[in-house]
Every structure is written in structure tokens, then in C-alpha cells.
C-alpha positions, 0 to 999 in steps of 0.5 A: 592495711592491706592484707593477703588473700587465703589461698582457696583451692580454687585460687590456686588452680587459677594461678598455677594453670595460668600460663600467659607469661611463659612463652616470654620467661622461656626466650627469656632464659634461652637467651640469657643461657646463648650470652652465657654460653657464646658471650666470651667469644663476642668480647675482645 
């Protein structure tokens, strides 16, 4: 049976300043906000 960690202070600041993955959500989300914004004048 798996269980969930206790999340330790130390844990969390671990978790929360990591920010490996942010440069990609950031483009990720600027590009999805460009489809949003300019997609209908794509479309015929």
C-alpha cells in the first residue's frame, strides 16, 4: 500500500523553490493566450 509522505518544512521548500519546469509553463501558457487571442483570425 502506498502512502503519502508528511510534508516536513524541509520538504516543502524543497518543492515549492524548485523551478525547473517554469520557463516551459510560462511559453506554454503565452502560447496558448496567442491562439486565444489571434486563432479566430486564422480560421476561414
Amino acid at each position: 500500500m502506498n502512502t503519502v509522505p508528511t510534508l516536513t518544512r524541509r520538504r516543502a521548500a524543497s518543492l515549492f523553490t524548485d523551478e525547473s519546469g517554469a520557463a516551459t509553463a510560462e511559453y506554454a501558457i503565452t502560447t496558448m493566450a496567442a491562439v486565444a487571442r489571434f486563432g479566430h483570425r486564422i480560421s476561414p
